[in-house]
N, C-alpha and C positions, 0 to 999 in steps of 0.2 A: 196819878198824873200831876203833873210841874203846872200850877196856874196861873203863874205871876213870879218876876223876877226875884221879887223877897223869898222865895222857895230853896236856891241855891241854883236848881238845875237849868236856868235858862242862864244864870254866871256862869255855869259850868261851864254852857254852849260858848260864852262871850256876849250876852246881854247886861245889858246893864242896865237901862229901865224900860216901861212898860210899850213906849214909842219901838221897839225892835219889835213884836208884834204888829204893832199896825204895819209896819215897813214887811214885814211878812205877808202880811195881809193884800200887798197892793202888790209887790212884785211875783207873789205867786200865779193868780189869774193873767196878770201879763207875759207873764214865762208860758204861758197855758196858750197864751192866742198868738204870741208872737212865734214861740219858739217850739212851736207842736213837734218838727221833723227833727230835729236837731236831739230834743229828748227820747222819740222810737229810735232815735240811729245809736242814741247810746245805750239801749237797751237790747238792739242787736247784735253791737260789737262785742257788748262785755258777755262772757259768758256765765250762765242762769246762775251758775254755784259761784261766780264770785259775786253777785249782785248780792244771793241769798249771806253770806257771810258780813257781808258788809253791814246788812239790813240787821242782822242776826249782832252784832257788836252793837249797835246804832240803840236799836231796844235792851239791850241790856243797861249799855251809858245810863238811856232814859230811866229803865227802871232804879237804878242805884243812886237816883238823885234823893229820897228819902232817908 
């Protein structure tokens, strides 16, 4: 796993220092209370296999950051 931007893979992502975490950190929970139906509605729409492909590249990305 990526711990810290001097790793490469959170530049990969487009971080650049350590503050894009906390900024993660605070917009997630609020995405979480604000935006609860909006996130089920895009999990309805898209269908499972392309959620699962996407998910399936996304872990990959992640893992090829070492």
């Amino acid at each position: 796993m990526c711990h810290g931007p001097e790793h490469g893979c959170h530049i990969r992502f487009g971080a650049r220092t350590g503050g894009a975490l906390v900024i993660l950190g605070v917009i997630v929970p609020l995405h979480r209370v604000f935006l609860k139906r909006s996130v089920s509605l895009i999990f309805q729409v898209f269908p499972r296999s392309i959620l699962g492909v996407i998910l399936f590249f996304a872990g990959v990305e992640a893992c090829s950051c070492h």
